[in-house]
C-alpha positions in Angstrom: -11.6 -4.7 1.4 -9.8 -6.9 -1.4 -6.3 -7.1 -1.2 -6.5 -5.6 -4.7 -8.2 -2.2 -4.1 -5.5 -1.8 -1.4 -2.7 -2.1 -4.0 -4.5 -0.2 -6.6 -5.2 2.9 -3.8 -1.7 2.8 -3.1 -0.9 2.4 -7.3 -2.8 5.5 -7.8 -1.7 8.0 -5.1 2.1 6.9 -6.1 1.2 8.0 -9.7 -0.6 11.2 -8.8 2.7 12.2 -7.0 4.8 11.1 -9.4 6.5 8.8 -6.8 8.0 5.0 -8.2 5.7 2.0 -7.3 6.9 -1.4 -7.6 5.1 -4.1 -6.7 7.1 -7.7 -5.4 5.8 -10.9 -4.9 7.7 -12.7 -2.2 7.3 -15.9 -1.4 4.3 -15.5 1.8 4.1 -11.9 1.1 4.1 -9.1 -1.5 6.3 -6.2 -1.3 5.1 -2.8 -2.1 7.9 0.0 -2.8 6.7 3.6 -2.6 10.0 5.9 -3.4 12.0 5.1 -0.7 9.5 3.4 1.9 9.2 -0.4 1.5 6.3 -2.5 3.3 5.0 -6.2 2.7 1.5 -7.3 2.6 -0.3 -10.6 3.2 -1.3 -12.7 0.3 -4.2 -14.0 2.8 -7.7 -15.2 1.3 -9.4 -13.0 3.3 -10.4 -9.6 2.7 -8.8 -7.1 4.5 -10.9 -4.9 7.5 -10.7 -1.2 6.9 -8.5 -0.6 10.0 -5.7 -2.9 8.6 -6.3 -1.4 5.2 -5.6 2.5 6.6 -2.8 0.8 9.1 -0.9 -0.2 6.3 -1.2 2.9 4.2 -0.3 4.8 7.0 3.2 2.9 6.5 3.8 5.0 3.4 2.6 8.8 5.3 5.7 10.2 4.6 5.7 9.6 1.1 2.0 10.0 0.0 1.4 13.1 1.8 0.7 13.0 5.6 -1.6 10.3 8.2 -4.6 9.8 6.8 -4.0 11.4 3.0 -6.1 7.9 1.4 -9.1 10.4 2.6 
């Protein structure tokens, strides 16, 4: 999965719950901000494996509605 679609599924849900995104670029890294949960994600080349993908939005459960709520 692009690192793109995993920002935009993130982008979306925040919006749909009326939550604050913001989106950082550090300098290896890019920040994501979700209300009050913060997480970083790799600015690799590669595309991202759907287990890493659902690992990461599992980072931001409490704010986007439970494990597994990308489903």
């Amino acid at each position: 999965m692009k690192r793109d679609k995993v920002i935009k599924k993130l982008r979306d849900a925040a919006k749909a719950r009326g939550l604050a995104f913001q989106v950082i670029e550090l300098s290896r890294h890019t920040g994501i901000i979700i209300g009050s949960t913060r997480s970083t994600l790799s600015r690799s080349s590669h595309d991202f494996n759907d287990g890493a993908a659902h690992d990461f939005w599992d980072q931001f459960a409490d704010q986007l509605g439970g494990k597994g709520w990308w489903r």
